[in-house]
PDB file as gemmi writes it, atoms N, CA and C in Angstrom:
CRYST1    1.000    1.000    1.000  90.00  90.00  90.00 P 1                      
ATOM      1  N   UNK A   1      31.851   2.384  -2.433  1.00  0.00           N  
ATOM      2  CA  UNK A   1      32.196   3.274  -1.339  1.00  0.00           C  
ATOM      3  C   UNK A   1      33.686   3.571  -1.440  1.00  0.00           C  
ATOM      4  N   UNK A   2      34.147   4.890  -1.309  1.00  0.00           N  
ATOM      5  CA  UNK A   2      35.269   5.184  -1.479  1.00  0.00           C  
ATOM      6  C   UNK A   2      35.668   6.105   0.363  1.00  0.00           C  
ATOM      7  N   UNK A   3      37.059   5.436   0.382  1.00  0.00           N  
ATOM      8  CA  UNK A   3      37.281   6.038   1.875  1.00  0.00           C  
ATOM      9  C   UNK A   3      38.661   6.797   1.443  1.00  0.00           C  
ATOM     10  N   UNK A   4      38.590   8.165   1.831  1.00  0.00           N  
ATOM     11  CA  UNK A   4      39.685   9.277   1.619  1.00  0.00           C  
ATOM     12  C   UNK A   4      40.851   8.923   2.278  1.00  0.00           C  
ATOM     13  N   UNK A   5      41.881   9.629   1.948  1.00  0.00           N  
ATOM     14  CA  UNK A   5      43.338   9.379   2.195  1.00  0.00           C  
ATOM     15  C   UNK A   5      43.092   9.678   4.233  1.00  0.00           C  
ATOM     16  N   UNK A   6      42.570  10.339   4.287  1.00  0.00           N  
ATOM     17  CA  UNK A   6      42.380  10.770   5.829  1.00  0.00           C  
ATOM     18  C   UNK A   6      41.729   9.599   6.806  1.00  0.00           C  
ATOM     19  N   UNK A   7      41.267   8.258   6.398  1.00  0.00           N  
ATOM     20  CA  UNK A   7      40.344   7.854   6.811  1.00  0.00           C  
ATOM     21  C   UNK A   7      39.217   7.542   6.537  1.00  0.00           C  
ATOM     22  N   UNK A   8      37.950   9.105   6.508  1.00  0.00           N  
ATOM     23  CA  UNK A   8      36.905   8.662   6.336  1.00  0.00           C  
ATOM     24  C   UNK A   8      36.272   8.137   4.805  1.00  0.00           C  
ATOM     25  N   UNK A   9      35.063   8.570   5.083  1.00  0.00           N  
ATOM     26  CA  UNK A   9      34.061   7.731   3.471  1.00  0.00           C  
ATOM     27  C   UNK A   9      33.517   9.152   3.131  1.00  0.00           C  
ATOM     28  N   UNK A  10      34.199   8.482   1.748  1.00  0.00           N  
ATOM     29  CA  UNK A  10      33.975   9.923   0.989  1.00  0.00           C  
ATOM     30  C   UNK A  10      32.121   9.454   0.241  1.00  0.00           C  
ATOM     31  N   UNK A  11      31.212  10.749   0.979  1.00  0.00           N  
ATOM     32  CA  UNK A  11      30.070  10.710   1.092  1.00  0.00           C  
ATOM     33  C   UNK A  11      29.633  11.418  -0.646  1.00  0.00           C  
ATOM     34  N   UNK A  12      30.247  11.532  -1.051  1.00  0.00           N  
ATOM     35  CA  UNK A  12      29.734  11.962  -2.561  1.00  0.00           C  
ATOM     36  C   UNK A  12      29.417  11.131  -3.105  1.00  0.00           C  
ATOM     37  N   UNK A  13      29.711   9.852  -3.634  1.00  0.00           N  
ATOM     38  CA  UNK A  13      28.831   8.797  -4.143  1.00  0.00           C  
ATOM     39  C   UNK A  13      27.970   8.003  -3.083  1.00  0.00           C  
ATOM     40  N   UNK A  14      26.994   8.806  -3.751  1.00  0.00           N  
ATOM     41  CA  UNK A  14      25.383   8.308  -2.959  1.00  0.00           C  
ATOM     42  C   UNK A  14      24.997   6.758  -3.413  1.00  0.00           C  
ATOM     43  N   UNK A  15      25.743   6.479  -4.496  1.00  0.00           N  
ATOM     44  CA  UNK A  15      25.111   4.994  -5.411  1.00  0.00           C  
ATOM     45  C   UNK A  15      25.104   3.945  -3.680  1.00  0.00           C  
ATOM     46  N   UNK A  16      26.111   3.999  -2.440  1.00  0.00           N  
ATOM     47  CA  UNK A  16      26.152   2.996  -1.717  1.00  0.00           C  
ATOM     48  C   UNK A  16      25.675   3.798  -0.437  1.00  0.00           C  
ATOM     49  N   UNK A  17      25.359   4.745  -0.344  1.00  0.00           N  
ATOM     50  CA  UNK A  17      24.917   5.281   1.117  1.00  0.00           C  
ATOM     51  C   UNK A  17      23.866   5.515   1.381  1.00  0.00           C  
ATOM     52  N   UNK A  18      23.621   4.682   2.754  1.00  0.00           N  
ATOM     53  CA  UNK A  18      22.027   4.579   2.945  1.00  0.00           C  
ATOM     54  C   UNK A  18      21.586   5.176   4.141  1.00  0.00           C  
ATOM     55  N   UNK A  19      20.674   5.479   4.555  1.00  0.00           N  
ATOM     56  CA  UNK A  19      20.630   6.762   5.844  1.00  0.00           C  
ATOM     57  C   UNK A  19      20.093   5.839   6.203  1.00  0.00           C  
ATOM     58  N   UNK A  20      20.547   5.961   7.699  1.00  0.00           N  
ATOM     59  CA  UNK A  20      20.082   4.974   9.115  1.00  0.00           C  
ATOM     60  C   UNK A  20      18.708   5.062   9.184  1.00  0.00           C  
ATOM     61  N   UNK A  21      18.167   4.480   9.914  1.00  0.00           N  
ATOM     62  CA  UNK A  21      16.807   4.469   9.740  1.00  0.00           C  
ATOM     63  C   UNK A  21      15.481   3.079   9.469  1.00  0.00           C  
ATOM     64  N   UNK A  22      14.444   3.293   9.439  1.00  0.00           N  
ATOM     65  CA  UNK A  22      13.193   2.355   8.919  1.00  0.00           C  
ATOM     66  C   UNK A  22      13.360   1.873   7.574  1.00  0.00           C  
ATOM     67  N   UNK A  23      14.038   0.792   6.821  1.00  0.00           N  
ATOM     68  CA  UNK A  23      13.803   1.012   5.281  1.00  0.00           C  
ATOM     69  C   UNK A  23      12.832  -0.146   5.257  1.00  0.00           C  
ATOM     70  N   UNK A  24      11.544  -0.403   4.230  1.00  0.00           N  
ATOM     71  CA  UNK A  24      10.985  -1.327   4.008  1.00  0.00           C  
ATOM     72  C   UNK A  24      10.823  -1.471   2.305  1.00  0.00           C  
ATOM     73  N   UNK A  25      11.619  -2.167   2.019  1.00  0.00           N  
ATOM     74  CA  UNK A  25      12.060  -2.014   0.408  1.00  0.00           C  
ATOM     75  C   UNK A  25      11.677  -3.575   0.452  1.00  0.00           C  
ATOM     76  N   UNK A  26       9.589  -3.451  -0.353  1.00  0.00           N  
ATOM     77  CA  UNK A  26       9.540  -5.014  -0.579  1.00  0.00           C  
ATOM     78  C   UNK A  26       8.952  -5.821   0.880  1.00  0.00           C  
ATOM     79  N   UNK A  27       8.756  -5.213   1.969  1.00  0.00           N  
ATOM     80  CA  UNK A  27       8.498  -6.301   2.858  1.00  0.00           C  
ATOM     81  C   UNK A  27       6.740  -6.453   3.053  1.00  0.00           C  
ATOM     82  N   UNK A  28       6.606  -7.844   3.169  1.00  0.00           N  
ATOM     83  CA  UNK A  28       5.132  -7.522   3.196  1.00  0.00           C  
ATOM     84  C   UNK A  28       4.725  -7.145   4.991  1.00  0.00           C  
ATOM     85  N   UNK A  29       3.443  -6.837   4.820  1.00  0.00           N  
ATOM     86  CA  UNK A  29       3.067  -6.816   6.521  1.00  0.00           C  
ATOM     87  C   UNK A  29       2.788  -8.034   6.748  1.00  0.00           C  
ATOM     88  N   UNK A  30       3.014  -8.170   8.291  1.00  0.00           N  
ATOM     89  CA  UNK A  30       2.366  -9.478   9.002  1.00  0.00           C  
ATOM     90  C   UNK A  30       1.002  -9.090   8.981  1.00  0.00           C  
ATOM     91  N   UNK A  31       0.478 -10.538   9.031  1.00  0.00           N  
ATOM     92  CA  UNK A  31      -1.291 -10.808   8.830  1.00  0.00           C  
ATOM     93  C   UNK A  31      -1.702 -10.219  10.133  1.00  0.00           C  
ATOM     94  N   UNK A  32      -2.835  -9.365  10.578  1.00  0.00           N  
ATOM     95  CA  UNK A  32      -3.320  -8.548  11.772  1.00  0.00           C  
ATOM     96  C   UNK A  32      -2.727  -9.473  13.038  1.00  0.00           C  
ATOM     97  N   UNK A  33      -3.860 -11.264  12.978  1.00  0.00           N  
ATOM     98  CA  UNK A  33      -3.957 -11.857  14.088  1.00  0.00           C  
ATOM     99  C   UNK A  33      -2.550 -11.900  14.521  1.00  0.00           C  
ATOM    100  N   UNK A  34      -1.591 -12.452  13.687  1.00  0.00           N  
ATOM    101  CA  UNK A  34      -0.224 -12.678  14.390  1.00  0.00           C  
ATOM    102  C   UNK A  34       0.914 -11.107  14.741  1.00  0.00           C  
ATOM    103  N   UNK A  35       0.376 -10.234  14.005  1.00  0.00           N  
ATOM    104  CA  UNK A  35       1.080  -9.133  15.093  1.00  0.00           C  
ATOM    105  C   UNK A  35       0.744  -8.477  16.073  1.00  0.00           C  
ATOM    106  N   UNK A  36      -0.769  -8.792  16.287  1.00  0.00           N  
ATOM    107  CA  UNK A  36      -1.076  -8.340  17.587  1.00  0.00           C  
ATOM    108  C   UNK A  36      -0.423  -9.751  18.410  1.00  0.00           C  
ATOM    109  N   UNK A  37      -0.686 -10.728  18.455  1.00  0.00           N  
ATOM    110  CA  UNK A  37      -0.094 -11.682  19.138  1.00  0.00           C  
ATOM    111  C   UNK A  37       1.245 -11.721  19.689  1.00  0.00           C  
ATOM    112  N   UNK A  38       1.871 -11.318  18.424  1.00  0.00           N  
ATOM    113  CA  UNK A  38       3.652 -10.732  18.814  1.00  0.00           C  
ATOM    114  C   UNK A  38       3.852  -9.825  19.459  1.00  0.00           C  
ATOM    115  N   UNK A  39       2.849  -8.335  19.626  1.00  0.00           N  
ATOM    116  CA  UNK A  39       2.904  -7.640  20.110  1.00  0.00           C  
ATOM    117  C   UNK A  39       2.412  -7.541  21.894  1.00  0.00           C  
ATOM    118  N   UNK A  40       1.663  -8.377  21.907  1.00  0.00           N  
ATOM    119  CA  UNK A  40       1.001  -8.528  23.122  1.00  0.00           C  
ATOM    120  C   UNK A  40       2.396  -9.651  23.997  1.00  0.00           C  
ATOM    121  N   UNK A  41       2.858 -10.285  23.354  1.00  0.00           N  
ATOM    122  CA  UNK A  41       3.605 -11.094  24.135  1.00  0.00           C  
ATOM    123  C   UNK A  41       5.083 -10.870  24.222  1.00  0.00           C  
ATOM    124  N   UNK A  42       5.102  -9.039  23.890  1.00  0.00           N  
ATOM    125  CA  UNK A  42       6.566  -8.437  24.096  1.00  0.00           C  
ATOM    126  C   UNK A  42       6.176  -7.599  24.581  1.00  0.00           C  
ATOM    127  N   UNK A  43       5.241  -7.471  25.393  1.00  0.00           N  
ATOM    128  CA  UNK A  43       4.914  -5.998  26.025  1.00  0.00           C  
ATOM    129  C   UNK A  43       4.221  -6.353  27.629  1.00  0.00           C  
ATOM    130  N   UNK A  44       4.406  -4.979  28.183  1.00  0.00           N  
ATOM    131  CA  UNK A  44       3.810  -5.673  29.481  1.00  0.00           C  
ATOM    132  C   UNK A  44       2.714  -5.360  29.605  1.00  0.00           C  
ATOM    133  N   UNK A  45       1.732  -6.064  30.495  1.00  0.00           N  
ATOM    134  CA  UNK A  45       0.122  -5.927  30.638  1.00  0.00           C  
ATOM    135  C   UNK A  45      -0.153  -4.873  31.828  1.00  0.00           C  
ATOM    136  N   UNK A  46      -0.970  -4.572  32.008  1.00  0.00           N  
ATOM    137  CA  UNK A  46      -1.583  -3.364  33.029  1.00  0.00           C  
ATOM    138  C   UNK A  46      -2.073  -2.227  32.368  1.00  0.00           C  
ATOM    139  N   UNK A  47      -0.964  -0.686  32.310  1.00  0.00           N  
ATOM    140  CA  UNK A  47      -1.194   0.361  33.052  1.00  0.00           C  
ATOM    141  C   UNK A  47      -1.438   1.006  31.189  1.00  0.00           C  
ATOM    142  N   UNK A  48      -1.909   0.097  30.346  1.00  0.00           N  
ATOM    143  CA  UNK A  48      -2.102   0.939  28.889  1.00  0.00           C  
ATOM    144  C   UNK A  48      -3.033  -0.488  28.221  1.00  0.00           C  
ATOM    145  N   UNK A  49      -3.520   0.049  27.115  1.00  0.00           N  
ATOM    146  CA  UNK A  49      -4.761  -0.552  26.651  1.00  0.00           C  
ATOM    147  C   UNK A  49      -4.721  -0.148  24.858  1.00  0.00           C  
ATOM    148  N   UNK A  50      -4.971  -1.664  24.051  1.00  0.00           N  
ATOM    149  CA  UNK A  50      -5.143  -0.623  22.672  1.00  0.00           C  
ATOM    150  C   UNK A  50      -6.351  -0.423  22.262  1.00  0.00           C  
ATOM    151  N   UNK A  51      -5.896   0.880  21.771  1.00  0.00           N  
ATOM    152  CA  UNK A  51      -7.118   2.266  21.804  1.00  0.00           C  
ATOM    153  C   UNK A  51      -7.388   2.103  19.334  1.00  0.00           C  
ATOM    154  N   UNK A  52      -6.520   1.142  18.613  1.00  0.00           N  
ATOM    155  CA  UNK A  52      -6.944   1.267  17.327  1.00  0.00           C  
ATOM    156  C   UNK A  52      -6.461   0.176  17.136  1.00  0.00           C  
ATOM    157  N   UNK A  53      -6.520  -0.073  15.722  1.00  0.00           N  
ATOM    158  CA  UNK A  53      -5.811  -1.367  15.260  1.00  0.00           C  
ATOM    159  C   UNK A  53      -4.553  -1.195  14.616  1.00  0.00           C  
ATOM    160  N   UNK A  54      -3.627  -2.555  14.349  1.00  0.00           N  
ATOM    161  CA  UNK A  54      -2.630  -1.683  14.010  1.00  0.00           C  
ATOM    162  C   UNK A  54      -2.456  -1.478  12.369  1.00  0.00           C  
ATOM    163  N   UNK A  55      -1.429  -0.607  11.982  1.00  0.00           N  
ATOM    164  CA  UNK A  55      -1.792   0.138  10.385  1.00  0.00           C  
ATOM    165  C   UNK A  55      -1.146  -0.876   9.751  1.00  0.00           C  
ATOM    166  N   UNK A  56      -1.229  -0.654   8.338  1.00  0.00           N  
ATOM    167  CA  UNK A  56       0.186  -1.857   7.274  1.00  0.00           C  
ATOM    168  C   UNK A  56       2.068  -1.131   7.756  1.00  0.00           C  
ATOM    169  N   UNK A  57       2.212   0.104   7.862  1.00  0.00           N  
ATOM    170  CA  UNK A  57       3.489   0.388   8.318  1.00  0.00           C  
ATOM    171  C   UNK A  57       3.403  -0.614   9.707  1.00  0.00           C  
ATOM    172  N   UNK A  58       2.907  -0.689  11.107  1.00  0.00           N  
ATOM    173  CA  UNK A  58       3.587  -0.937  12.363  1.00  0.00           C  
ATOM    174  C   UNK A  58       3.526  -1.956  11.493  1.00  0.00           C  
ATOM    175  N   UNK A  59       2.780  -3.052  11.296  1.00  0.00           N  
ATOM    176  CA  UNK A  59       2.816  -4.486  10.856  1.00  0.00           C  
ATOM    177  C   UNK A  59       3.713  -4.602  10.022  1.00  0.00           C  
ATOM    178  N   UNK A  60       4.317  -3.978   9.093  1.00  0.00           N  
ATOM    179  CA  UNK A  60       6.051  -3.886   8.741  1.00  0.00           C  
ATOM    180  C   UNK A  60       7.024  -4.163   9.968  1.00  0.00           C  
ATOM    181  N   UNK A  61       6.861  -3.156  10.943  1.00  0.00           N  
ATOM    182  CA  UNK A  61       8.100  -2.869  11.719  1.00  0.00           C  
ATOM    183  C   UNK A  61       7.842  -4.288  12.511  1.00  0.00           C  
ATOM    184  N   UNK A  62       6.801  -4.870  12.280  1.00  0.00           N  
ATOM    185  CA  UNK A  62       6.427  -5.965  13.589  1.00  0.00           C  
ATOM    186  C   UNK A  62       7.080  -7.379  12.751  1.00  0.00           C  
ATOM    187  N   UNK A  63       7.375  -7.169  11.239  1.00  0.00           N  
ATOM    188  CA  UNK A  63       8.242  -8.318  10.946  1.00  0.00           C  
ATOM    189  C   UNK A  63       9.371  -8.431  10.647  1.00  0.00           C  
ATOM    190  N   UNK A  64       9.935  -6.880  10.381  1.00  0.00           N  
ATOM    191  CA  UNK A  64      11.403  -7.001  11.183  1.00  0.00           C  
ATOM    192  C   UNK A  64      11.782  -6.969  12.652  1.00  0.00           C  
ATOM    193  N   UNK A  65      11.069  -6.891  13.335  1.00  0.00           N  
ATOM    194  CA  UNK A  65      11.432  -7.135  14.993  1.00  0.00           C  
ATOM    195  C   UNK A  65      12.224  -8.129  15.347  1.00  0.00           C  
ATOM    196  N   UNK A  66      11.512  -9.319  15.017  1.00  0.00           N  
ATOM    197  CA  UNK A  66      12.512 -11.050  15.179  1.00  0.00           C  
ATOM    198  C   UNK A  66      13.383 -11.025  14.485  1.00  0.00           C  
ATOM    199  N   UNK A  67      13.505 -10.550  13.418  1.00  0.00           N  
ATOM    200  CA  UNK A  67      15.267 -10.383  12.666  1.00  0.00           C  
ATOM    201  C   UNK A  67      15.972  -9.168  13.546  1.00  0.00           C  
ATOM    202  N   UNK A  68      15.653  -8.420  14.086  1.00  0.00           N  
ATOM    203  CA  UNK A  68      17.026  -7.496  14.844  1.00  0.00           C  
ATOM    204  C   UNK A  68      17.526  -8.011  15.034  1.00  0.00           C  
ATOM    205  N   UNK A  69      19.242  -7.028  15.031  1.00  0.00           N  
ATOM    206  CA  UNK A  69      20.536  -7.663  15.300  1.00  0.00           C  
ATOM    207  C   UNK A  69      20.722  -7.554  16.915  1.00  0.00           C  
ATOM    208  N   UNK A  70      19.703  -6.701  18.190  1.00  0.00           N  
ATOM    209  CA  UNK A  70      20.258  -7.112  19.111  1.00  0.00           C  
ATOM    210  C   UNK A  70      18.712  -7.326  19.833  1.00  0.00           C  
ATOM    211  N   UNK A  71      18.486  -7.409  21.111  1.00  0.00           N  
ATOM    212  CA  UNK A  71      17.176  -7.320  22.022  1.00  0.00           C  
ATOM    213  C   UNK A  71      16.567  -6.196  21.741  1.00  0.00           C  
ATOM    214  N   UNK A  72      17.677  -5.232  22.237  1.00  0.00           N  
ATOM    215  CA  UNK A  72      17.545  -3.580  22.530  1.00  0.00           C  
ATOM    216  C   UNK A  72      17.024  -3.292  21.236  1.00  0.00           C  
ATOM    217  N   UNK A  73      17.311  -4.151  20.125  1.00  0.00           N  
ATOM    218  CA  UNK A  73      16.903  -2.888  18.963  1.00  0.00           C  
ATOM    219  C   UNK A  73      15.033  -3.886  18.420  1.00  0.00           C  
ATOM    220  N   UNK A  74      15.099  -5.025  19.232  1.00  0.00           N  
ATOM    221  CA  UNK A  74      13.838  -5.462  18.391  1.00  0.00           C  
ATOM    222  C   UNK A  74      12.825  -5.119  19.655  1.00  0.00           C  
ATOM    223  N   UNK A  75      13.681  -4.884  20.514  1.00  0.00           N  
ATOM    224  CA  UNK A  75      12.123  -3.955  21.731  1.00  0.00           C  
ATOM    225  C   UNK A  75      11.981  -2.130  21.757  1.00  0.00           C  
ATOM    226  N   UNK A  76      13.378  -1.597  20.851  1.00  0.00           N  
ATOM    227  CA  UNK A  76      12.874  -0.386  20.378  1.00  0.00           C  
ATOM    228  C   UNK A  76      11.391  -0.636  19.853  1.00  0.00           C  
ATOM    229  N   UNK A  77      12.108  -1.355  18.912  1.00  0.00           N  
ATOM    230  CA  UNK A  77      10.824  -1.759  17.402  1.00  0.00           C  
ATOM    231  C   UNK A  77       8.877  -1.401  18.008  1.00  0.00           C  
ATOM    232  N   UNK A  78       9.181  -2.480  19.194  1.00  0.00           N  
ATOM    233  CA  UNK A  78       8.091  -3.688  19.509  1.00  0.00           C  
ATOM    234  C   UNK A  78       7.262  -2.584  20.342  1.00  0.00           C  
ATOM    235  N   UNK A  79       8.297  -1.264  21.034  1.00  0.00           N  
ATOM    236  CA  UNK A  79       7.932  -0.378  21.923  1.00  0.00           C  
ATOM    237  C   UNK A  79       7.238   0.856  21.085  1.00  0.00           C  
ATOM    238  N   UNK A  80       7.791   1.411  19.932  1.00  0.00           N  
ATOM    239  CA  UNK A  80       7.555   2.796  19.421  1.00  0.00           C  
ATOM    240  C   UNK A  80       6.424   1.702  18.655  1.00  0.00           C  
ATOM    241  N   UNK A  81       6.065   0.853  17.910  1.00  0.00           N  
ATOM    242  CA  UNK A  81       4.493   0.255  17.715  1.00  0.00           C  
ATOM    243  C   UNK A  81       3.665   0.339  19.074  1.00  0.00           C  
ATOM    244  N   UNK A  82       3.872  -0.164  20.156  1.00  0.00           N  
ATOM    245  CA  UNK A  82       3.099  -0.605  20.985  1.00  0.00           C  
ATOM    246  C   UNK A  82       2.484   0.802  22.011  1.00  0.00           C  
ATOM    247  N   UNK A  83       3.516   2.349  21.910  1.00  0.00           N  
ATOM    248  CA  UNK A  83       3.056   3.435  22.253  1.00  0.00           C  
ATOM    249  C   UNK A  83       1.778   3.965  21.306  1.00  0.00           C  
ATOM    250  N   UNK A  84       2.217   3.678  19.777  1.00  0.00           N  
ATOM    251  CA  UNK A  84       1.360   4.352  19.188  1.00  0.00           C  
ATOM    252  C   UNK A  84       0.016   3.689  19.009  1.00  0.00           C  
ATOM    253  N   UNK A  85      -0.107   2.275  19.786  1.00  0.00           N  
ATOM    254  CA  UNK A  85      -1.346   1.653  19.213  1.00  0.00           C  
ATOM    255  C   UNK A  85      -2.319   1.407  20.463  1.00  0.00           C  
ATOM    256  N   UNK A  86      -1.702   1.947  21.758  1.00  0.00           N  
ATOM    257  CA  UNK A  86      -2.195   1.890  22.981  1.00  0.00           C  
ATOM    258  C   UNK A  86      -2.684   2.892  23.413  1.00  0.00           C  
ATOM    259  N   UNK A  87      -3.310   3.131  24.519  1.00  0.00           N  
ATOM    260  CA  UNK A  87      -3.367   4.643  25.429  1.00  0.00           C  
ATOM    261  C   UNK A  87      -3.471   4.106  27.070  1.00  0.00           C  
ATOM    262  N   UNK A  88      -3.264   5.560  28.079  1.00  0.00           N  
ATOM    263  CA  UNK A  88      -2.769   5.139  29.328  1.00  0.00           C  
ATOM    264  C   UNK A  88      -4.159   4.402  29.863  1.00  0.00           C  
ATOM    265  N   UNK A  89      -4.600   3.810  30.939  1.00  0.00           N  
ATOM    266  CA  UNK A  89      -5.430   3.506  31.605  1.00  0.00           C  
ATOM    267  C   UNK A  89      -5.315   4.313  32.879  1.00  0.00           C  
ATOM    268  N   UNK A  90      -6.307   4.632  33.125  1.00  0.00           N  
ATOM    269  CA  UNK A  90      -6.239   5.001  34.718  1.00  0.00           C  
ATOM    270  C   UNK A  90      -6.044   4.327  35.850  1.00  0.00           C  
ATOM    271  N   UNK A  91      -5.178   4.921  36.865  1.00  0.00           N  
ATOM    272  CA  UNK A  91      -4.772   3.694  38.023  1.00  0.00           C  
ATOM    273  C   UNK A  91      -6.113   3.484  38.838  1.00  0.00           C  
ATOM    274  N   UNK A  92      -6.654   4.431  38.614  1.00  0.00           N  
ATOM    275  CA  UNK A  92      -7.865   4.931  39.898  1.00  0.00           C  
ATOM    276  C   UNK A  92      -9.165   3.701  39.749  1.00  0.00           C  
ATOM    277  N   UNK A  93      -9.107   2.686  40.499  1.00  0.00           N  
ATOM    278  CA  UNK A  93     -10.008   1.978  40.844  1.00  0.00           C  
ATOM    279  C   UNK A  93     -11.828   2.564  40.032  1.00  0.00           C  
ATOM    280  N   UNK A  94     -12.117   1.849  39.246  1.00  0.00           N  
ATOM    281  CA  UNK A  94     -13.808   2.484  38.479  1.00  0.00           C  
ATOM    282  C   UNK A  94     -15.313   2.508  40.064  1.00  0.00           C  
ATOM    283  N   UNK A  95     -15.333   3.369  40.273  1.00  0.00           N  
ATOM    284  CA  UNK A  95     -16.339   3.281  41.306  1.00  0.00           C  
ATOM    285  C   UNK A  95     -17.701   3.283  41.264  1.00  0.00           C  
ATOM    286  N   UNK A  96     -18.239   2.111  42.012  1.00  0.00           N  
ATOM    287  CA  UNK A  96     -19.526   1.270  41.148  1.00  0.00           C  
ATOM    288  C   UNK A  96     -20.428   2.027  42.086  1.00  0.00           C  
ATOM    289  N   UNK A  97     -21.986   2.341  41.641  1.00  0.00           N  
ATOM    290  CA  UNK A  97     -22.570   3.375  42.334  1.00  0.00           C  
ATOM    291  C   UNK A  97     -23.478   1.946  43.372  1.00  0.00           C  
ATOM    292  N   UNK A  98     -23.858   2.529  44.567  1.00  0.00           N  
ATOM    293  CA  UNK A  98     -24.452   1.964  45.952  1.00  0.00           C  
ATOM    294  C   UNK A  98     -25.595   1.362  44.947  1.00  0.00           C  
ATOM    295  N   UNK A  99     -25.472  -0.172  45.932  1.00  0.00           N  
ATOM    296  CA  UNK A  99     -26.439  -0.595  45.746  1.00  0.00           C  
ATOM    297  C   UNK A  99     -27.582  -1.237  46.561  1.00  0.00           C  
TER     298      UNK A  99                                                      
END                                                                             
């Protein structure tokens, strides 16, 4: 990495610059049972339900979660898995027919 007379980083040598982001270079997925487990016990219960199972990518993002460098960034993680693997429930009480 080279930083210009001005300050910044001179962005022309790509050999060290890495774009922010998801990288999974090499990681394996967690085994199903234990990322739903992880997932269920960072999330809150009620007002959503999962609607699939989860893919080999979330189960990536679900074993870098416990390595984030802060809370905020391993309940991003734990949250953008847990939208895509859920759906809403209805608040509305299920109404059982007379009996």
């Amino acid at each position: 990495m080279c930083i210009a007379a001005d300050g910044y980083i001179d962005l022309s040598d790509v050999r060290m610059v890495h774009t922010p982001g998801y990288q999974d270079h090499g990681r394996e997925p967690v085994p199903e049972e234990e990322a739903n487990g992880f997932l269920l016990s960072h999330s809150f219960r009620g007002h959503r339900r999962l609607v699939r199972p989860l893919s080999l990518q979330e189960r990536k993002r679900i074993r870098l979660a416990p390595w984030a460098d802060s809370v905020s960034e391993r309940m991003t993680l734990v949250d953008r898995v847990w939208r895509s693997v859920t759906g809403r429930v209805d608040s509305a009480p299920a109404q059982r027919p007379p009996s």
